[in-house]
LUMDOTI-549276 format. One record per residue: residue in three letters; y, x, z of N, C-alpha, C in turn; residue number from 1. Coordinates in steps of 0.1 Angstrom, whole numbers. Atoms other than C-alpha are relative to their C-alpha. Layout:
REM LUMDOTI-549276
ALA/Y/X/Z/Y/X/Z/Y/X/Z/NUM;
...
***
This chain:
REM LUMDOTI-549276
UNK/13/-6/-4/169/-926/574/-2/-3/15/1;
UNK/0/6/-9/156/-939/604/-8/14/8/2;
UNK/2/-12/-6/144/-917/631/-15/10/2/3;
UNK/12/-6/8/108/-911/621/1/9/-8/4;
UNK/3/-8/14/118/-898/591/4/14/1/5;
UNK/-9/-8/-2/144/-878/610/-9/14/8/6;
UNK/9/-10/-12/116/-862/630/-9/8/-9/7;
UNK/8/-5/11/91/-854/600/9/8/-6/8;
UNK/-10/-9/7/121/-838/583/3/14/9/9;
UNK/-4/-11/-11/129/-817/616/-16/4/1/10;
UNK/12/-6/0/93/-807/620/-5/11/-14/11;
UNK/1/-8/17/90/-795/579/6/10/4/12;
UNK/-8/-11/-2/120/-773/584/-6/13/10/13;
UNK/4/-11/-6/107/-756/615/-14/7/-6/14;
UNK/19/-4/7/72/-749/602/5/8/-9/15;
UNK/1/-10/12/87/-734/575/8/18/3/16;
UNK/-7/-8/-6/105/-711/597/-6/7/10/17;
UNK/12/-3/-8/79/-702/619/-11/-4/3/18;
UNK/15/6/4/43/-703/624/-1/-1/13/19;
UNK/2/10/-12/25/-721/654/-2/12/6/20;
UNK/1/-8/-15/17/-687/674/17/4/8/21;
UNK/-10/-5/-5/57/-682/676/6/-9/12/22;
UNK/-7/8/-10/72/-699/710/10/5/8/23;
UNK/-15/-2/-10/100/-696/730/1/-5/14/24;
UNK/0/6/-15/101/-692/767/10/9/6/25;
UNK/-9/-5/-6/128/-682/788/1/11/12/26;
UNK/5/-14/-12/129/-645/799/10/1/12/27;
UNK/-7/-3/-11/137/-635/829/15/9/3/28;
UNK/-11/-10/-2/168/-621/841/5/11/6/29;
UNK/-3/-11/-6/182/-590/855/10/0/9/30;
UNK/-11/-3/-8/203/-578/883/15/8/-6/31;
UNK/-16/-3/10/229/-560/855/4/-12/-5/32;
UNK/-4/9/5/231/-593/836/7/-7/8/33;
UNK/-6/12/-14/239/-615/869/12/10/3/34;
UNK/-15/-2/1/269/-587/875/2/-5/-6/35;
UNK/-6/2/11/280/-588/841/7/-13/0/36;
UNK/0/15/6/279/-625/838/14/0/13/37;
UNK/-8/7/-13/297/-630/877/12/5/-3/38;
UNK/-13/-8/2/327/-602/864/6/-5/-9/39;
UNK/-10/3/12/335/-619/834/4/-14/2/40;
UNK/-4/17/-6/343/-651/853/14/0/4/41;
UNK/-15/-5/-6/381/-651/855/3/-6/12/42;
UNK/-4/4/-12/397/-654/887/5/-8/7/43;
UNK/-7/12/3/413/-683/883/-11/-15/1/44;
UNK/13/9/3/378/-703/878/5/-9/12/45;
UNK/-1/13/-9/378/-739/898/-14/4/8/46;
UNK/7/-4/-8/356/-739/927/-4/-13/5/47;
UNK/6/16/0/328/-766/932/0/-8/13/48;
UNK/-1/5/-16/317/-787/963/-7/10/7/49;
UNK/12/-11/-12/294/-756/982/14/9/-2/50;
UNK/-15/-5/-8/336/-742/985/-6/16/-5/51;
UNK/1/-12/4/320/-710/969/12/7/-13/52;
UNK/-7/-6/15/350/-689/946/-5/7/-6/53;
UNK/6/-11/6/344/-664/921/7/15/7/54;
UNK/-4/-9/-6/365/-641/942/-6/5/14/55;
UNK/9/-2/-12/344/-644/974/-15/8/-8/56;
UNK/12/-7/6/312/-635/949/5/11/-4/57;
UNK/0/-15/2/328/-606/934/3/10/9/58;
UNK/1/-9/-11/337/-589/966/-15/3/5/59;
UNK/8/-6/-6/302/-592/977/-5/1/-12/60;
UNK/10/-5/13/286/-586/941/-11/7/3/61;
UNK/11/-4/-1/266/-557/949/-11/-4/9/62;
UNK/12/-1/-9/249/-567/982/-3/-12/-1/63;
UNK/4/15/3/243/-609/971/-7/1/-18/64;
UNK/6/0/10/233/-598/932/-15/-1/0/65;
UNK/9/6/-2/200/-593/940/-9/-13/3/66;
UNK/4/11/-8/191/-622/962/5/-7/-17/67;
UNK/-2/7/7/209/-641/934/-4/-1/-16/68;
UNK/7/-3/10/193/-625/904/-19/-6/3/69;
UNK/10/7/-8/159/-637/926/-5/-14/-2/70;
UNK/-2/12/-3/165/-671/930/2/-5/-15/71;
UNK/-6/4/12/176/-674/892/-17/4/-6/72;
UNK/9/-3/7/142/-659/885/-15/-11/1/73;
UNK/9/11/-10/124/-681/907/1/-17/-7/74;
UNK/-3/8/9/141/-708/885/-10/-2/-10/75;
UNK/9/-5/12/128/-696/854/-13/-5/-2/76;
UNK/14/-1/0/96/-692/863/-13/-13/6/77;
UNK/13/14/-6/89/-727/881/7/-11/-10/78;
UNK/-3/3/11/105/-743/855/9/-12/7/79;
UNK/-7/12/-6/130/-762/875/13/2/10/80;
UNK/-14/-8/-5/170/-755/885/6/-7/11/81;
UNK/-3/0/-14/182/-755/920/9/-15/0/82;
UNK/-3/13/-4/193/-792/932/19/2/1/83;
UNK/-17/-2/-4/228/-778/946/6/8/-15/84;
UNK/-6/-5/13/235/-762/910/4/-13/-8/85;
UNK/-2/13/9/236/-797/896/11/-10/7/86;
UNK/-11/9/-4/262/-815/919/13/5/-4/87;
UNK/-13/0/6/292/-817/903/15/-4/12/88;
UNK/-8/3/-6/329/-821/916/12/-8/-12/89;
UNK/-11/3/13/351/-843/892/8/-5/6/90;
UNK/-11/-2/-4/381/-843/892/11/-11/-13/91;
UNK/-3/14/15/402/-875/869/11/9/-5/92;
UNK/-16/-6/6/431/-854/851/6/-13/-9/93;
UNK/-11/8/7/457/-882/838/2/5/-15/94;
UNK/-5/-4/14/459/-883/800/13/-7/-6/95;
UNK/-14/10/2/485/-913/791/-5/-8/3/96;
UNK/-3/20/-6/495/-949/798/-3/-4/16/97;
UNK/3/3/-14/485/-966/829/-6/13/8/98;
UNK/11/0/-12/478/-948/860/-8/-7/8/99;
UNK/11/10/1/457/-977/866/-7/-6/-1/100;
UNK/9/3/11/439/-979/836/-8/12/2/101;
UNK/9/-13/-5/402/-957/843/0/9/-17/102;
UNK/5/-6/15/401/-951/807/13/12/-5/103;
UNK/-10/-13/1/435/-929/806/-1/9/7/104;
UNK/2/-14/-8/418/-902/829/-13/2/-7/105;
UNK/9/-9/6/396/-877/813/-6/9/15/106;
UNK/6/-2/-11/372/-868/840/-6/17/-1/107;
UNK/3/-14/2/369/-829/846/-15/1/12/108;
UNK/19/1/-8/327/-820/857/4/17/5/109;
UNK/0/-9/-4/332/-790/878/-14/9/8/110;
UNK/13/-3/-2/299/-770/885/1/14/15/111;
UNK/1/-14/-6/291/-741/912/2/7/-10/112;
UNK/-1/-9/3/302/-709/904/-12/2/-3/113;
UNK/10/-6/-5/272/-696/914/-11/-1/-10/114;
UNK/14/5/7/249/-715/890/6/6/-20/115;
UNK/-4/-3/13/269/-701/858/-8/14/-9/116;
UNK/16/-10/10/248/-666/849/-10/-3/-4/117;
UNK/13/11/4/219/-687/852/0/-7/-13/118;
UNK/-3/5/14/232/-709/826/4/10/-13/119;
UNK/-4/-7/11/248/-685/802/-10/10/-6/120;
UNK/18/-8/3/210/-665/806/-7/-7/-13/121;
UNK/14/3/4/193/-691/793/2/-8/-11/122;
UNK/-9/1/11/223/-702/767/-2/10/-14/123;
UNK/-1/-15/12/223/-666/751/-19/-4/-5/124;
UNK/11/-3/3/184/-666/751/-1/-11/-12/125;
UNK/4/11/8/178/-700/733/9/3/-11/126;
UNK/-6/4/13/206/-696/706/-2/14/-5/127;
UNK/5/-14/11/192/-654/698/-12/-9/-4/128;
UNK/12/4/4/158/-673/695/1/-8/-10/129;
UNK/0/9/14/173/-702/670/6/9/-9/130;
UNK/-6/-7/9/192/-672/653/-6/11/-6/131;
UNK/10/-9/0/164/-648/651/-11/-3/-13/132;
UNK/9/6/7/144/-670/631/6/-14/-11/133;
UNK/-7/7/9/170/-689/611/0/-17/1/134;
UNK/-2/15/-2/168/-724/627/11/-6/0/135;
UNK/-13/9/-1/204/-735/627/7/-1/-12/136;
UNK/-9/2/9/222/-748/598/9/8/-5/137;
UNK/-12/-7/1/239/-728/577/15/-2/1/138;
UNK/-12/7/-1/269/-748/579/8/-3/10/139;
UNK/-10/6/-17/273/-757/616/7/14/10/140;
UNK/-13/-8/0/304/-734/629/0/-2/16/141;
UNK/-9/-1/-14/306/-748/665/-14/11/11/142;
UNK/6/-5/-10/287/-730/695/-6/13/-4/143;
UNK/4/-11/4/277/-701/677/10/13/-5/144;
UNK/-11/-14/-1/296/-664/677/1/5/-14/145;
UNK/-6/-4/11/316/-659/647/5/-12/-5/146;
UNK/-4/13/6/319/-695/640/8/-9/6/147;
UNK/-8/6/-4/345/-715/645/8/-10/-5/148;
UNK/-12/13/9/375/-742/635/5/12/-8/149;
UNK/-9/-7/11/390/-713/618/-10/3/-9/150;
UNK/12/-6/12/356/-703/597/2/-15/-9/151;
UNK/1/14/9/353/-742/587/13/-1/-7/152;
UNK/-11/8/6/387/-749/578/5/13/-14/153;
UNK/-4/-9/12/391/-712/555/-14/-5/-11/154;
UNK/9/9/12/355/-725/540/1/-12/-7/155;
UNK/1/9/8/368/-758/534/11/1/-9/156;
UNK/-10/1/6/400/-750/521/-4/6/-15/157;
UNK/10/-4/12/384/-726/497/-6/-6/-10/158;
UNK/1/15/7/365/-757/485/4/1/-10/159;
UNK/-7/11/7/390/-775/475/9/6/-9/160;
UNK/-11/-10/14/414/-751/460/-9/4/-14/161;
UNK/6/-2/11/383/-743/438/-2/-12/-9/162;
UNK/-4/14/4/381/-778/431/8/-5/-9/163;
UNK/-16/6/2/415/-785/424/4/11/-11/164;
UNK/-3/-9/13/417/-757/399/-10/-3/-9/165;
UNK/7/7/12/387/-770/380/2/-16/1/166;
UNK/-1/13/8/403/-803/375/-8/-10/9/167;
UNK/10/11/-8/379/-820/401/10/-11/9/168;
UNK/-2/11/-10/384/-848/426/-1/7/17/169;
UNK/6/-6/-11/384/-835/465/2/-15/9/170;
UNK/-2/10/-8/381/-863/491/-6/9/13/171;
UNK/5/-1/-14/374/-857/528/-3/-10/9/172;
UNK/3/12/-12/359/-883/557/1/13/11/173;
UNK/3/-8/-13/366/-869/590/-2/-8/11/174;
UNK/4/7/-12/350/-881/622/3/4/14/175;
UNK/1/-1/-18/361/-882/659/-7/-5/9/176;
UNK/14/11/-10/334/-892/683/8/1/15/177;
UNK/-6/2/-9/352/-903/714/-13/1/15/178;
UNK/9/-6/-8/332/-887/746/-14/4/-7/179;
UNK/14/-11/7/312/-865/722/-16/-5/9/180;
UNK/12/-4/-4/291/-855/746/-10/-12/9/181;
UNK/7/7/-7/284/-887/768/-13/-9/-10/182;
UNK/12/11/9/265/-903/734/-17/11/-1/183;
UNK/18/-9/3/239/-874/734/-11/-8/5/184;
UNK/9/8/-7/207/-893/742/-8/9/6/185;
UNK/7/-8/-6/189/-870/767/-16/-2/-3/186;
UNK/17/4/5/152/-882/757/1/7/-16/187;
UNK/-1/-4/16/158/-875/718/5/18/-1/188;
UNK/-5/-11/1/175/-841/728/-14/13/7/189;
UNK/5/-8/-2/150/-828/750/-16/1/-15/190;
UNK/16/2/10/119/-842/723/7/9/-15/191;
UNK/-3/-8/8/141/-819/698/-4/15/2/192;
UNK/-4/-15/-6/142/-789/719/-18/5/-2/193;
UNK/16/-6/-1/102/-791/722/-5/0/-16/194;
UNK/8/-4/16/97/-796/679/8/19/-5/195;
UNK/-2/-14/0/112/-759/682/-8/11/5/196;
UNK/16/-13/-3/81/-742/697/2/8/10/197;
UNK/-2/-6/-13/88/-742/733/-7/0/12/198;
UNK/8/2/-14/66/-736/764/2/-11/11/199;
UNK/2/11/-9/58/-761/789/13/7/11/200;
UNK/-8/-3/-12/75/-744/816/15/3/-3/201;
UNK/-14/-1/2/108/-735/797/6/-17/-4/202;
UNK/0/13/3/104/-770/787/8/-12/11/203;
UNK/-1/13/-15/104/-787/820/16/5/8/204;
UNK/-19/-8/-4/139/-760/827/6/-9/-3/205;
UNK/-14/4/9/158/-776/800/-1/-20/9/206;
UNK/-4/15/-8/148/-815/816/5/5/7/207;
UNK/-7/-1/-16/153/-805/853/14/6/-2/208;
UNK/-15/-6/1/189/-792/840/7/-11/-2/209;
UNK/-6/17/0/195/-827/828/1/-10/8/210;
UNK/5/9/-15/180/-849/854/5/6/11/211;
UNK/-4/-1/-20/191/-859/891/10/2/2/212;
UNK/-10/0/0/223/-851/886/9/-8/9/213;
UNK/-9/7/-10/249/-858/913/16/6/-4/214;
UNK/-18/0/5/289/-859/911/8/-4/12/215;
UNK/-5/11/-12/313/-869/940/16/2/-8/216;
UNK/-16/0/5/349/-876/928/12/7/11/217;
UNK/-8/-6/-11/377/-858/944/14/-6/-6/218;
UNK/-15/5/3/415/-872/942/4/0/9/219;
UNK/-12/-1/-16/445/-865/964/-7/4/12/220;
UNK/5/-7/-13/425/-841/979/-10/-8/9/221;
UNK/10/4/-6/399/-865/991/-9/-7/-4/222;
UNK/13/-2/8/363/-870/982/-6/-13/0/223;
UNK/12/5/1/343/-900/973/-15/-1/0/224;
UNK/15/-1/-4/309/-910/981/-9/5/-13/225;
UNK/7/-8/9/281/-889/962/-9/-15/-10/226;
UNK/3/5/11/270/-902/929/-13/2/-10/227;
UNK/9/-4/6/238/-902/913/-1/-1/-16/228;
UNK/6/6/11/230/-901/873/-5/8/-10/229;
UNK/13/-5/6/200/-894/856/3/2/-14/230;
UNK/-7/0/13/220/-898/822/11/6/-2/231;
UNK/-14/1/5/250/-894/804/12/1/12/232;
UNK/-15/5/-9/283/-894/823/1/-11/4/233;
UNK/-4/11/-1/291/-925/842/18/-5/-5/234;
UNK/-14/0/4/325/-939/835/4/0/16/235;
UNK/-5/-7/-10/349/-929/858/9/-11/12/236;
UNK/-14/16/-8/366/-955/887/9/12/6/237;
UNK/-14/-7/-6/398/-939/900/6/-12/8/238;
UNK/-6/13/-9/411/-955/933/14/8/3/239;
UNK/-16/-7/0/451/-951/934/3/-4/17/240;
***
């Protein structure tokens, strides 16, 4: 099925699940939600390149929630997320074989603290809105609350055991996609998000979350020059 068809297929489904006055735009947030969100950040959390911890924000919680519930709304509403929320700090953690070889370090993307309620706002909102109205696959287990490797694997085993008691055949193909997430194609992802019946302005959020993107590498405690990419992950150089 080539990707036309893939798209006519994804358009049927929604239509059938909601009619054209239904749309989805990204409500604003509150000054209890931005506590909430900043308290349940463990203590432990890594701390990006703007040197902000989650232990410096929860001492001042009440008198910076505001301002920072503000600025997240201000987001929202211009449809476009704060520049210094997008520079990353990566960091190579050593997996095996050569130290080096770039391809035996798994590169950890470290974000502001700061910019995480924001995100988890506008996380919760979009997956009550696909769950509200029954857009998501009955079947897919990952990213959604209740679902998990343990739901899949008691559903699949179940299966098979039924299977295997009526005399059947069970086969399985399992797939590992090696950097998952660097194959997502950011163009195809956002042109998905919009056949779900999303406002312009929540629209232009979810790009400007993708886009511009900067990264500086840190190793042995010292920083490489800043990195731009508009895409995907770049692959990672590590200088020993």
């Amino acid at each position: 099925m080539n990707t036309k068809e893939q798209s006519h297929r994804l358009t049927d489904f929604v239509e059938t699940h909601i009619n054209s006055s239904t749309v989805f735009h990204i409500p604003p947030i509150n000054v209890k939600q931005v506590v909430e969100d900043l308290k349940n950040i463990p203590d432990h959390k890594a701390t990006g390149l703007d040197g902000i911890g989650i232990k410096s924000l929860k001492q001042a919680l009440n008198t910076i929630a505001p301002s920072l519930n503000h600025i997240y709304n201000v987001s929202i509403a211009s449809g476009a997320l704060p520049n210094n929320f997008k520079r990353a700090k990566l960091i190579p953690a050593h997996k095996n074989n050569s130290v080096h070889d770039r391809s035996s370090y798994r590169p950890i993307s470290i974000l502001p603290v700061i910019s995480k309620p924001l995100e988890r706002h506008v996380a919760r909102s979009y997956l009550d809105y696909l769950t509200s109205h029954m857009l998501l696959h009955s079947k897919q287990s990952a990213y959604r609350p209740y679902h998990s490797c343990e739901t899949v694997l008691l559903s699949l085993t179940d299966n098979w055991l039924k299977a295997m008691d009526s005399k059947e055949l069970v086969a399985a193909v399992l797939l590992d996609l090696s950097k998952a997430f660097d194959l997502v194609d950011h163009s195809l992802l956002l042109s998905k998000i919009n056949m779900y019946h999303i406002d312009n302005i929540s629209q232009q959020w979810f790009e400007s979350y993708l886009l511009d993107r900067t990264q500086r590498c840190t190793f042995n405690h010292s920083r490489r020059s800043t990195r731009l990419y508009p895409g995907p992950r770049p692959l990672l150089v590590v200088n020993q």
